[in-house]
VOPAGU-2260 file (C-alpha; in pm, 1 decimal, decimal comma):
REM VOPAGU-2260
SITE   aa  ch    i         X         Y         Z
SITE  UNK   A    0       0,0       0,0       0,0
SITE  UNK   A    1     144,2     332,1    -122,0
SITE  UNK   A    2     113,5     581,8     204,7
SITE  UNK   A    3     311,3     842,9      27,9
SITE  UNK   A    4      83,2    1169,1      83,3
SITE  UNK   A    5     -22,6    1287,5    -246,4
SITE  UNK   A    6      15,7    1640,5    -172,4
SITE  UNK   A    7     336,6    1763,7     119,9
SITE  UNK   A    8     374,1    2109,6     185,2
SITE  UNK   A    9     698,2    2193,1     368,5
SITE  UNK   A   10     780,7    2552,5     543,4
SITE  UNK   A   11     591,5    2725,2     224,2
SITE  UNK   A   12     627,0    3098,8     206,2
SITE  UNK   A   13     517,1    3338,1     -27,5
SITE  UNK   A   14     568,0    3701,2     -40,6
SITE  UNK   A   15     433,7    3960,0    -303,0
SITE  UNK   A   16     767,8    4310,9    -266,7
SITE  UNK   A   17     719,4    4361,0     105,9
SITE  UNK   A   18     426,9    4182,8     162,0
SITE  UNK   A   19     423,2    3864,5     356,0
SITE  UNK   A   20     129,5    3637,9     235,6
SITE  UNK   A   21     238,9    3325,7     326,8
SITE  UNK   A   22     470,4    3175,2     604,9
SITE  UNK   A   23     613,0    2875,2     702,1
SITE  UNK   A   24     306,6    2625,5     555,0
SITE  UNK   A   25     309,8    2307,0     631,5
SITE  UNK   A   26     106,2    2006,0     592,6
SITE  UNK   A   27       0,6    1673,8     437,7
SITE  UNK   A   28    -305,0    1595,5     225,6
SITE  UNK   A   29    -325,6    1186,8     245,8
SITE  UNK   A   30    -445,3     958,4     -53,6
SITE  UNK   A   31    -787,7     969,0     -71,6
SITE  UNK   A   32    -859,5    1221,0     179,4
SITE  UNK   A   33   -1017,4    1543,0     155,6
SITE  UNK   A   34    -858,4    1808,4     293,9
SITE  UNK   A   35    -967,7    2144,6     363,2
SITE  UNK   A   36    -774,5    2477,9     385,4
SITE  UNK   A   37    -997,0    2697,7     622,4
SITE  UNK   A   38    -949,9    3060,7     702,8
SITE  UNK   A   39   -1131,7    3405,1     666,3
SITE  UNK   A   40   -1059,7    3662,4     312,8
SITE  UNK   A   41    -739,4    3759,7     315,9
SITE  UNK   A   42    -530,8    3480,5     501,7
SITE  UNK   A   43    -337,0    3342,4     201,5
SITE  UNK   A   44    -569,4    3085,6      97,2
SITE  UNK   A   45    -642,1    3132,1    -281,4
SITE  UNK   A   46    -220,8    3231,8    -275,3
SITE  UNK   A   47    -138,7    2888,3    -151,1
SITE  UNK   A   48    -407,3    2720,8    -415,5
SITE  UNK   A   49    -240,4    2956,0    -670,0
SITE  UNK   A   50     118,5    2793,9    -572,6
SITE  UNK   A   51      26,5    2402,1    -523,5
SITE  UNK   A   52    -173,2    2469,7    -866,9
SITE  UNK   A   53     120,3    2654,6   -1052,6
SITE  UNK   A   54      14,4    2932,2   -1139,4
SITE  UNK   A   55     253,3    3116,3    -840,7
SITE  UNK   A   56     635,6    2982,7    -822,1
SITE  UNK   A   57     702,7    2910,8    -444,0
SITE  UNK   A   58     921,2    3189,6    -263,6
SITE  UNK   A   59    1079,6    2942,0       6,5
SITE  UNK   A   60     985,6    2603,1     127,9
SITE  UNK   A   61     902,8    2285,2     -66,0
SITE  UNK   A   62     586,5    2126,0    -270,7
SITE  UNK   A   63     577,1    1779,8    -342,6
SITE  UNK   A   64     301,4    1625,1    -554,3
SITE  UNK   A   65     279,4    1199,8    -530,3
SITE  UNK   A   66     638,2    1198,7    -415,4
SITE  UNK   A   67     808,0    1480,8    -639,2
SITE  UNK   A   68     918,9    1818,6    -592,0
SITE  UNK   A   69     691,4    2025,3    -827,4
SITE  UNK   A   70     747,3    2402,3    -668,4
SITE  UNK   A   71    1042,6    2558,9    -492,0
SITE  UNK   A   72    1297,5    2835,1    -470,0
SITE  UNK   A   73    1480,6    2668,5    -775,2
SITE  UNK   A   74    1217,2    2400,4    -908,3
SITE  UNK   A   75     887,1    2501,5   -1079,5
SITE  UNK   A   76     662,6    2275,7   -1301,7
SITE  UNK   A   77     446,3    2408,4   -1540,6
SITE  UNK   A   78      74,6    2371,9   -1365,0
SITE  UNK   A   79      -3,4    2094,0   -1697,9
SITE  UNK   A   80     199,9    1884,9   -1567,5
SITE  UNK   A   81     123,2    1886,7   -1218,7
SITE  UNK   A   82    -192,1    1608,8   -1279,9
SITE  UNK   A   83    -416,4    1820,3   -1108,5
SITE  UNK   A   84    -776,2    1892,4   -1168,3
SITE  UNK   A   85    -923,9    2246,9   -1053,6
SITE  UNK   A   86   -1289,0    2329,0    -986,6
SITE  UNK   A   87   -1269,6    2726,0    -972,4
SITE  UNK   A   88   -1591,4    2893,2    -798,1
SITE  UNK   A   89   -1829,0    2949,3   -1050,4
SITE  UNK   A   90   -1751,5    2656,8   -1277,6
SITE  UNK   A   91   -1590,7    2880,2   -1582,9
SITE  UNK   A   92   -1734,0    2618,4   -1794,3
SITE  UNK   A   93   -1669,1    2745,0   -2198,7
SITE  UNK   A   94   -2071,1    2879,6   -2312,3
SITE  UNK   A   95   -1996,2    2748,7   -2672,9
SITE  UNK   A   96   -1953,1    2418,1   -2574,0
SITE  UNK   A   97   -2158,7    2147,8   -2450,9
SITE  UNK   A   98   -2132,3    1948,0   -2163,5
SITE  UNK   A   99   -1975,6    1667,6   -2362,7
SITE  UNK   A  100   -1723,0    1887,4   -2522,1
SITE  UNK   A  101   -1656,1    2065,1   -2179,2
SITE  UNK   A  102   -1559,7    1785,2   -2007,1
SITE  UNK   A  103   -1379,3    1632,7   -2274,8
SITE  UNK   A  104   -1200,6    1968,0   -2322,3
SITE  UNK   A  105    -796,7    1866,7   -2293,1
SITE  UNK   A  106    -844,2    1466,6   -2343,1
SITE  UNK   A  107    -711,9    1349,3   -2663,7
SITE  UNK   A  108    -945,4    1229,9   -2931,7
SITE  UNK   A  109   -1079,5     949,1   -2953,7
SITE  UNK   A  110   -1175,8     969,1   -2514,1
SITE  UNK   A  111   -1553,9     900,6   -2620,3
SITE  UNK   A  112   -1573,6     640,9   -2349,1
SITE  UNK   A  113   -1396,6     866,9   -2100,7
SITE  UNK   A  114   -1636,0    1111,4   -2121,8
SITE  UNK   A  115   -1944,6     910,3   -2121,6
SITE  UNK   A  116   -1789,8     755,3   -1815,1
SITE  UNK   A  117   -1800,0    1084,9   -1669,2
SITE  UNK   A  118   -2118,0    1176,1   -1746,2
SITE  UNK   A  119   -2263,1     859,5   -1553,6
SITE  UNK   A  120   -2036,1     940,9   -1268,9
SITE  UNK   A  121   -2168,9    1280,1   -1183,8
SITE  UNK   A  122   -2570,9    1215,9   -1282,5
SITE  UNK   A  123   -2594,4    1390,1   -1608,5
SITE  UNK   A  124   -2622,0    1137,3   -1860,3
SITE  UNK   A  125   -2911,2    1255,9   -2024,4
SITE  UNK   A  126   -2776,0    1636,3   -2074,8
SITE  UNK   A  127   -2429,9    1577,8   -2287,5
SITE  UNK   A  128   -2556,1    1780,7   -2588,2
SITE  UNK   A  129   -2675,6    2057,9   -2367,5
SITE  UNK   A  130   -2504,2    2385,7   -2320,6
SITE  UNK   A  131   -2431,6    2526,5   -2007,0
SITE  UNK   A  132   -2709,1    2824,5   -2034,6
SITE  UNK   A  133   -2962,6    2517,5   -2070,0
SITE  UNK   A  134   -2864,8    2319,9   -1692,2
SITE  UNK   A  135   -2909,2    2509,0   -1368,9
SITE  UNK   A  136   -2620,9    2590,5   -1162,1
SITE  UNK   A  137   -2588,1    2310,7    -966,0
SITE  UNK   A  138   -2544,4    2079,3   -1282,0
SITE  UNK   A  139   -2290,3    2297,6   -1393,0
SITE  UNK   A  140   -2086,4    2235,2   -1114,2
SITE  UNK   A  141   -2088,9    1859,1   -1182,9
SITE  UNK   A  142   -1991,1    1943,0   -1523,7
SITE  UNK   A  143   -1718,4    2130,0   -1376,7
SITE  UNK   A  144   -1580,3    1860,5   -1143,4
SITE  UNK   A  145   -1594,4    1645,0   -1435,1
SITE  UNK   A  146   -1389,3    1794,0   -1646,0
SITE  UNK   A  147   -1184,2    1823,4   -1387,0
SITE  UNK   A  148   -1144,0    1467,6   -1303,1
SITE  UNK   A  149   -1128,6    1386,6   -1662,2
SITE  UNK   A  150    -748,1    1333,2   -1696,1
SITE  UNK   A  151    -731,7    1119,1   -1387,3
SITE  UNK   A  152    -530,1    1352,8   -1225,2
SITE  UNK   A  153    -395,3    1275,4    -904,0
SITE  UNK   A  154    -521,5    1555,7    -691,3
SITE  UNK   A  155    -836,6    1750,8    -725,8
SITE  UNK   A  156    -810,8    2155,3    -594,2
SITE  UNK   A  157   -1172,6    2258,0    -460,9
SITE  UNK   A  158   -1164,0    2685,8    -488,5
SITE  UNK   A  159   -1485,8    2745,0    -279,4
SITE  UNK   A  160   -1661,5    2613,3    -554,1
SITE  UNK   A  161   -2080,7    2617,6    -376,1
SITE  UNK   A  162   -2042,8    2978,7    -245,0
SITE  UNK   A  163   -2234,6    3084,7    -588,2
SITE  UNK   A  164   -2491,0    2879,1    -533,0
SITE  UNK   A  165   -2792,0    2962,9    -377,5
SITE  UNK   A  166   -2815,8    2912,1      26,9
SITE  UNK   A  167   -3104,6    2646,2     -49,7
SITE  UNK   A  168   -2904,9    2450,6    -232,3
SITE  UNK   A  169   -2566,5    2429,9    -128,5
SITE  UNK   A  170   -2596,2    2162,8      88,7
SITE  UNK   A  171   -2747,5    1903,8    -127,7
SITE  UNK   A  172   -2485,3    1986,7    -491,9
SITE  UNK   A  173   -2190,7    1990,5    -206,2
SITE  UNK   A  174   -2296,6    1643,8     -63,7
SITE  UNK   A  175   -2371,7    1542,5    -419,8
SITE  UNK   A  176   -2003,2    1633,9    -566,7
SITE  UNK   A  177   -1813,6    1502,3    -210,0
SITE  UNK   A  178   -2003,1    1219,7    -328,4
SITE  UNK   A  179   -1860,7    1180,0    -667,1
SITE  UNK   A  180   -1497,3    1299,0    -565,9
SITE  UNK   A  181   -1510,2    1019,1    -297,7
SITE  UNK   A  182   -1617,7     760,4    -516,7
SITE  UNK   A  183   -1356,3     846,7    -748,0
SITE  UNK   A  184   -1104,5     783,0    -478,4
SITE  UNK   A  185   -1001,4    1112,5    -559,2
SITE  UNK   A  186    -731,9    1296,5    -337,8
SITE  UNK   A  187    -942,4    1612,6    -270,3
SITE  UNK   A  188    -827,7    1966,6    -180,9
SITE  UNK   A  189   -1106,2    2244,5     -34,5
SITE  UNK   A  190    -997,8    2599,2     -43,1
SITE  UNK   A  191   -1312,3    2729,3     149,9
SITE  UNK   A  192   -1387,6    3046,7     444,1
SITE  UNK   A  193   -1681,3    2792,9     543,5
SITE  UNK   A  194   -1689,4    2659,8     842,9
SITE  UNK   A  195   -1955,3    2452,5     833,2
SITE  UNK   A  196   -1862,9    2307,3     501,4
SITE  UNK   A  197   -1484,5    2237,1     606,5
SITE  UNK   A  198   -1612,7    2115,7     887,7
SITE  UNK   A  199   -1873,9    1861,7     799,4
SITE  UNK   A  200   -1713,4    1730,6     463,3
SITE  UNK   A  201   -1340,9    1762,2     528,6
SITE  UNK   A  202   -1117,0    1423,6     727,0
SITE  UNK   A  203    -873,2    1670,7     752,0
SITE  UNK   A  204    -865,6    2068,7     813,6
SITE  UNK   A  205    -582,3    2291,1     793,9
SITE  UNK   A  206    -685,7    2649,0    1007,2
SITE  UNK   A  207    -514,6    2950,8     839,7
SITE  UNK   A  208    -463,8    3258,3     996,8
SITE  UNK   A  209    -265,9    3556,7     901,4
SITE  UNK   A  210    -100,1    3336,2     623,9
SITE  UNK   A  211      38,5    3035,2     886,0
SITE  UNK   A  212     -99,4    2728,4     975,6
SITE  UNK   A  213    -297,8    2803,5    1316,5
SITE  UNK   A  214    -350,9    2430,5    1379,6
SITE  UNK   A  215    -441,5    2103,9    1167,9
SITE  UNK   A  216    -648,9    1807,6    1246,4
SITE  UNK   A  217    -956,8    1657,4    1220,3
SITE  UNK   A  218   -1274,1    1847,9    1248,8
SITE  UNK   A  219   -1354,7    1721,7    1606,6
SITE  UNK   A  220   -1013,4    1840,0    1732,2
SITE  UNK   A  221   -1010,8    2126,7    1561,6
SITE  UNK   A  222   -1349,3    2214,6    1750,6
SITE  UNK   A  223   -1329,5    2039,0    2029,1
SITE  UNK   A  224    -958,5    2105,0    2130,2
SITE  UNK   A  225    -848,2    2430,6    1980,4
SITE  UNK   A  226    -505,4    2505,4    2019,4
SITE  UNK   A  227    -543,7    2918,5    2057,3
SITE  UNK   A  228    -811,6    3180,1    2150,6
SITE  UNK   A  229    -781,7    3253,1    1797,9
SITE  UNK   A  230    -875,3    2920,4    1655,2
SITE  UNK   A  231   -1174,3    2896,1    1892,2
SITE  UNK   A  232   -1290,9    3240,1    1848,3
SITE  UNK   A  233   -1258,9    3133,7    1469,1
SITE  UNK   A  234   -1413,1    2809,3    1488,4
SITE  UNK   A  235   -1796,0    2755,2    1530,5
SITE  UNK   A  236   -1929,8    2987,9    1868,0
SITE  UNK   A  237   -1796,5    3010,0    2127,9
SITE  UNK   A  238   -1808,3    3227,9    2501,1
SITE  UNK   A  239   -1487,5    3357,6    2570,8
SITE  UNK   A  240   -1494,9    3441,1    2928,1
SITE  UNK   A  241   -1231,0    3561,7    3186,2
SITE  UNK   A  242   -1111,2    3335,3    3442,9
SITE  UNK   A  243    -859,5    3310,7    3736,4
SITE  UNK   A  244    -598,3    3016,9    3746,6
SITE  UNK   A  245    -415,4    2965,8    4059,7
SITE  UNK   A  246    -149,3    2668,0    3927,5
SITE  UNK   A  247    -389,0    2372,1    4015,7
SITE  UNK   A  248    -783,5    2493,5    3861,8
SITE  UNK   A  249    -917,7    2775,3    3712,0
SITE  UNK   A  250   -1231,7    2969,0    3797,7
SITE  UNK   A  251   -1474,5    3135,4    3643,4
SITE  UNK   A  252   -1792,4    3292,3    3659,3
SITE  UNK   A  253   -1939,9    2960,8    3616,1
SITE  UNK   A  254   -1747,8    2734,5    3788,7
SITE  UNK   A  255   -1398,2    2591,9    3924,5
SITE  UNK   A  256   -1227,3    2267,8    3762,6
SITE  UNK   A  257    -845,2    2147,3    3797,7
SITE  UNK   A  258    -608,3    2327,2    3555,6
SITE  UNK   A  259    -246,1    2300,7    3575,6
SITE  UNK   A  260    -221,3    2629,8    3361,6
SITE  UNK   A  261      15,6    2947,6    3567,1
SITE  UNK   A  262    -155,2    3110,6    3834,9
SITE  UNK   A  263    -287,1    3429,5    3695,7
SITE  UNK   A  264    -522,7    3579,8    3393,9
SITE  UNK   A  265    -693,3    3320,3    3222,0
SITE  UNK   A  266    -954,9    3281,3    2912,4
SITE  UNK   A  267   -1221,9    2966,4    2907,2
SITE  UNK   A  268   -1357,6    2889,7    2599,6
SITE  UNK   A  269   -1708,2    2751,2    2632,9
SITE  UNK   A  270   -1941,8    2642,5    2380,4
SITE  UNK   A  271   -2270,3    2752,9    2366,9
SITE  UNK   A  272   -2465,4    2356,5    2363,0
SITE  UNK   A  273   -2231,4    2320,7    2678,1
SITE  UNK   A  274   -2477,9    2552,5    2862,3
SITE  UNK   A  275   -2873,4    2549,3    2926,0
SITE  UNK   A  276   -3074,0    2701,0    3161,3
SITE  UNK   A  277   -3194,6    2575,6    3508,0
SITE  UNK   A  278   -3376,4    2666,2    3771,0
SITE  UNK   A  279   -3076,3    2685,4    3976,7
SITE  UNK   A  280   -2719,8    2824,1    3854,1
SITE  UNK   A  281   -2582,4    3143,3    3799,4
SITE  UNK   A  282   -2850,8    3405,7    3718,9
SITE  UNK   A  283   -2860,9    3607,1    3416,1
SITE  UNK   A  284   -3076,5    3870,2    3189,7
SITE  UNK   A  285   -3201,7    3741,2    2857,4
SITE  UNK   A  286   -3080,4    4041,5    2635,4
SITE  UNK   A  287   -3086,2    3839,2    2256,2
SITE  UNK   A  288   -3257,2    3580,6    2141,9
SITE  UNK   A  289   -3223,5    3373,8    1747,9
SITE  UNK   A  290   -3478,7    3142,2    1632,8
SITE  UNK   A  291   -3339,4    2858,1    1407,2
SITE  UNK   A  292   -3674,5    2638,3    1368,5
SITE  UNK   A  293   -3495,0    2284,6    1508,1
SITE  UNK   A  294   -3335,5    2498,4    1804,0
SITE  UNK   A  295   -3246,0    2896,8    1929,8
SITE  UNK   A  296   -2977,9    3045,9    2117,8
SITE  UNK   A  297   -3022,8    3314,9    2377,1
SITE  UNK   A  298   -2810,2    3597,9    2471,7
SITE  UNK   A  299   -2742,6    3578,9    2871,1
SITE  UNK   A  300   -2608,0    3863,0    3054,6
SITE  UNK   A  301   -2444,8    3740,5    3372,1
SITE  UNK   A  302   -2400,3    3889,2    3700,4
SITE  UNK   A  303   -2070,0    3956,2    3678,7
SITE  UNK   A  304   -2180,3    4124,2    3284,9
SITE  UNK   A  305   -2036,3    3873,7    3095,1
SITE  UNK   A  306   -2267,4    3776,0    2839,6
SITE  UNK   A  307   -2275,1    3404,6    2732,7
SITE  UNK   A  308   -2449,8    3210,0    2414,4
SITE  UNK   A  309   -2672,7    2927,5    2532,1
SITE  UNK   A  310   -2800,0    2714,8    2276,1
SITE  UNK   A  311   -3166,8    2597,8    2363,5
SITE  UNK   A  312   -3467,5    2407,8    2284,1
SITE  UNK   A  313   -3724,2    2594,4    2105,7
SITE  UNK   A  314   -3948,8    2510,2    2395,7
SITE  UNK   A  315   -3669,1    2709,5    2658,8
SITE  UNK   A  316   -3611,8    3003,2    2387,5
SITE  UNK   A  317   -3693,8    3288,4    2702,0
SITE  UNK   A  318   -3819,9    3606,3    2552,9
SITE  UNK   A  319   -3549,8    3928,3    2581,3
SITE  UNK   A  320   -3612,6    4059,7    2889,5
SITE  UNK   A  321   -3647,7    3697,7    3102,1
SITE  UNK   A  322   -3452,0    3619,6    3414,8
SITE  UNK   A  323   -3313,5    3305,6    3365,8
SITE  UNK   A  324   -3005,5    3094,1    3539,3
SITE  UNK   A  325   -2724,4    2924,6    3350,3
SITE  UNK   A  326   -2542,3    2588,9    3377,9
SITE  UNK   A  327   -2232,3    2410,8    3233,2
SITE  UNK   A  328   -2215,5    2050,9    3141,3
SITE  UNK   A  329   -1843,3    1889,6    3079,1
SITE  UNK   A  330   -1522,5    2104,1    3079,1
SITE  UNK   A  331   -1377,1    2439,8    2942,5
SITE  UNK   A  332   -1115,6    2457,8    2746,1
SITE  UNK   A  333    -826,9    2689,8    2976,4
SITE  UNK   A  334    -587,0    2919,0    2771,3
SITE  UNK   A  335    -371,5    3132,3    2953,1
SITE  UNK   A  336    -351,1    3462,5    3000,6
């Protein structure tokens, strides 16, 4: 079994004259896996897809496609011969064309069966001699992904490709291509400011803030163990609260529990489904409230004048103004200072 990653990043920087964009970048994408890149506008993620791609040459560090060097200081391949596939955000599918001849677009003659293969894969076997003004927008992204899959390549770069589509149906075209990419086998990249989608699709996320790698893992430690303030302040909600750490716990306005972080300043993080209401606890003013339909959250002002998300039942969703007292299940996460 070959357990070479098909994608190794190694201390990857990129700067534009003065400007730092990139630093130090580091990580693995495994074969098979789908990795995502996650981080808000302007962190360096469509510079680092620009550089695995090819279409940037590396400043300082090391890329490594299936085992060979394919960007560095002195080594750049052209981005054709990289065997990559790209799905950019809105498809750029050619209007002239057909879906046939798009996704055949780059295969040698004669790939007839190739391309009908494709069109089975991704559900659109009926729609070959369409153009892309005739399918909706979802269907274009299949079109999309299966052009880029066409070459077998062996890694496929994702470039926030379902923030065009509409809200409603994001969910359903993303689970439909994951789908296809994963029954491909494909080795998947996901350049995405998404949390939610990184975080439900992805084996693998790579946090990136301010152009470094802020911590990688999988989604559940990325949530439930994140290594800064800024990762969980990032990441999902969360209550950031003040706390005091005396060497052996930490204590907050919510509670005590053993910490071995330095006696002084501390921050808790605590997630907002780790607290509900009660008819004991610490008491609090209801000064927000959100109504989702399956659940709510409430805004809690505490008595110290903290104010804390708690995520609730739509039965428990207090109206502003309520006097209510607040609980915590499990631990905090301590960071000092």
């Amino acid at each position: 079994m070959n357990t070479t990653p098909i994608l190794r990043l190694t201390d990857v920087s990129k700067s534009f004259g003065s400007l730092s964009v990139l630093s130090g970048v580091s990580f693995d994408a495994p074969r098979g896996s789908l990795t995502a890149v996650l981080g808000p506008s302007g962190q360096g993620k469509t510079t680092l897809l620009r550089l695995i791609a090819g279409f940037e040459r590396v400043g300082d560090g090391r890329i490594e496609i299936d085992g060979e060097v394919v960007g560095s200081s002195s080594v750049h391949v052209r981005p054709d011969r990289r065997g990559i596939g790209i799905v950019p955000q809105e498809g750029a599918l050619f209007p002239h064309l057909d879906v046939a001849d798009n996704i055949g677009f780059g295969l040698p003659r004669k790939s007839q069966h190739r391309i009908d293969e494709l069109i089975d894969l991704v559900g659109l076997s009926d729609m070959g001699s369409r153009r892309p003004s005739e399918i909706s927008g979802g269907q274009q992204q299949r079109v999309a992904l299966a052009r880029a899959l066409a070459p077998s390549p062996h890694l496929v770069l994702l470039d926030e490709p379902f923030s065009a589509l509409d809200a409603g149906l994001r969910a359903g075209i993303r689970d439909e291509v994951i789908g296809i990419l994963r029954a491909a086998s494909t080795t998947t990249l996901l350049v995405t400011h998404d949390q939610e989608e990184a975080m439900s699709i992805a084996d693998h996320v790579v946090v990136l803030l301010g152009g470094m790698v802020a911590q990688q893992g999988s989604p559940t430690d990325i949530y439930e163990r994140p290594a800064s303030v800024e990762v969980a302040r990032f990441i999902g909600d969360a209550n950031l609260l003040t706390a005091h750490a005396d060497g052996s716990s930490v204590t907050h306005v919510l509670g005590t529990q053993a910490s071995d972080i330095a006696a002084g300043t501390a921050t808790v993080l605590i997630r907002p489904e780790q607290l509900s209401v009660s008819s004991d606890g610490v008491p609090g003013l209801v000064e927000r409230r959100a109504y989702y339909g399956h659940d709510g959250t409430i805004g809690v002002r505490l008595e110290n004048g903290e104010v804390v998300s708690v995520r609730v039942s739509v039965a428990e969703l207090a109206p502003v103004g309520a006097r209510v007292h607040v609980i915590m299940r499990g631990q905090a996460t301590v960071f000092a200072g």
